[in-house]
C-alpha positions as a Markdown table, in Angstrom:
| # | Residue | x | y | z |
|---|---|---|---|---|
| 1 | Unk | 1.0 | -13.7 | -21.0 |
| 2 | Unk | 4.4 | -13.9 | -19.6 |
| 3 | Unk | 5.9 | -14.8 | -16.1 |
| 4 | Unk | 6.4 | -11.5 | -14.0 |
| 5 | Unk | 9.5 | -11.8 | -12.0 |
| 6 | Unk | 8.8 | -10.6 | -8.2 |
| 7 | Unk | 11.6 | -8.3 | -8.4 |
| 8 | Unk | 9.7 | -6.6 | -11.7 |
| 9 | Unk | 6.5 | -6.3 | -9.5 |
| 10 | Unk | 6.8 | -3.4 | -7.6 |
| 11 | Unk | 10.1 | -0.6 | -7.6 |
| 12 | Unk | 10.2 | 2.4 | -4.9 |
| 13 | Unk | 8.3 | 4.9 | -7.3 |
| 14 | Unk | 5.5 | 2.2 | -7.8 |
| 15 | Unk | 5.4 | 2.1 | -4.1 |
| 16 | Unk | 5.0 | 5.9 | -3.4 |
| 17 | Unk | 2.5 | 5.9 | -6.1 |
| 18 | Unk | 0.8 | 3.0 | -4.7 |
| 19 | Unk | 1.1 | 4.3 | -1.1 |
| 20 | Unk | -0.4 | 7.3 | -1.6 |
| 21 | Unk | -3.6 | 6.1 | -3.8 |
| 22 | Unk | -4.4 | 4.2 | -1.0 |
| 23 | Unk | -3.6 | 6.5 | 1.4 |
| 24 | Unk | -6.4 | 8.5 | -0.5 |
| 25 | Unk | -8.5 | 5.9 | -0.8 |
| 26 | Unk | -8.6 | 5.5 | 3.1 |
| 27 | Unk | -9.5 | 9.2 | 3.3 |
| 28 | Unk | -12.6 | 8.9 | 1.2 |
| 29 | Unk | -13.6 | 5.6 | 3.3 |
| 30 | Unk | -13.0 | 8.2 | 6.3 |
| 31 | Unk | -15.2 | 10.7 | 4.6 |
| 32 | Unk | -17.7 | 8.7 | 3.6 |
| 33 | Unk | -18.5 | 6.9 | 6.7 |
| 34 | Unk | -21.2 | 9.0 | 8.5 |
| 35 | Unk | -23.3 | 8.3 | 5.5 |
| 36 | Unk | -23.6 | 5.0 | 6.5 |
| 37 | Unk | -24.1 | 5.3 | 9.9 |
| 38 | Unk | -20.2 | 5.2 | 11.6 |
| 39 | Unk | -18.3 | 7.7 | 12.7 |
| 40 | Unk | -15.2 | 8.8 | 11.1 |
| 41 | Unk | -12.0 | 8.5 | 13.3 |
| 42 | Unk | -8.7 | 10.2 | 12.3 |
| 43 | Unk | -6.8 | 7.5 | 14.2 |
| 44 | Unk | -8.2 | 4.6 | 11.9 |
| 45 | Unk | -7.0 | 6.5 | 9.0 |
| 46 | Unk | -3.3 | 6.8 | 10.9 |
| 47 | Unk | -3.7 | 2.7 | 11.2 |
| 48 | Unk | -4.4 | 2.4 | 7.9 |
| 49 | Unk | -2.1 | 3.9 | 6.5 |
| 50 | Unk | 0.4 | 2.3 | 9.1 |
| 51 | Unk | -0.9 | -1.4 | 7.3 |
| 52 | Unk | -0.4 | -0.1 | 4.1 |
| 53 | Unk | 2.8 | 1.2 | 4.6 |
| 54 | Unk | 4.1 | -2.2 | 6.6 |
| 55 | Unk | 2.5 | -4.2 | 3.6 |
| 56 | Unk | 4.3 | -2.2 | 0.6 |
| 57 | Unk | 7.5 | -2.1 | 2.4 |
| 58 | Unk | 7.4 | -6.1 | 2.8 |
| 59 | Unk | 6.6 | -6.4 | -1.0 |
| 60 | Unk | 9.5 | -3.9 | -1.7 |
| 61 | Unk | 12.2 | -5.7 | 0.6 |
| 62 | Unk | 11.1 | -8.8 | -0.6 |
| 63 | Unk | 11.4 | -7.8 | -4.4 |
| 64 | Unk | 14.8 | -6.6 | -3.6 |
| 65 | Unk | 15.9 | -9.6 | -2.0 |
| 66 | Unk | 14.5 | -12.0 | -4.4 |
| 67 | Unk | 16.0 | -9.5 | -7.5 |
| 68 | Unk | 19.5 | -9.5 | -6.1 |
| 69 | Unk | 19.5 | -13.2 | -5.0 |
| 70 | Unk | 18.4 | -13.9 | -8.7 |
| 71 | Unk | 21.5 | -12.2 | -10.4 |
């Protein structure tokens, strides 16, 4: 197995993509809570996908800046 380059990791289609999987994901952990006894809160979903958003754009920025400080 090869080394990845950071820059390779993650482009801004991979990031969409990736955003909105877990976007979905957070929905059905919404969804899903009252079967275990918590309430589901629209707002949580909204901070969610607030983290995930924050947490892909740093990966993005960061694989730009590391791509175009590499070249």
């Amino acid at each position: 197995m090869g080394f990845v380059a950071p820059r390779d990791l993650l482009d801004g289609r991979a990031g969409l993509v990736l955003g909105a999987a877990l976007a979905a994901w957070a929905v059905v952990d919404e969804i899903t809570q009252p079967l275990f006894a918590r309430a589901a809160e629209p707002l949580d979903w909204v901070c969610d996908c607030l983290g995930l958003a924050a947490g892909i754009g740093i990966v993005l920025v960061s694989s730009w800046a590391l791509g175009r400080g590499s070249r």
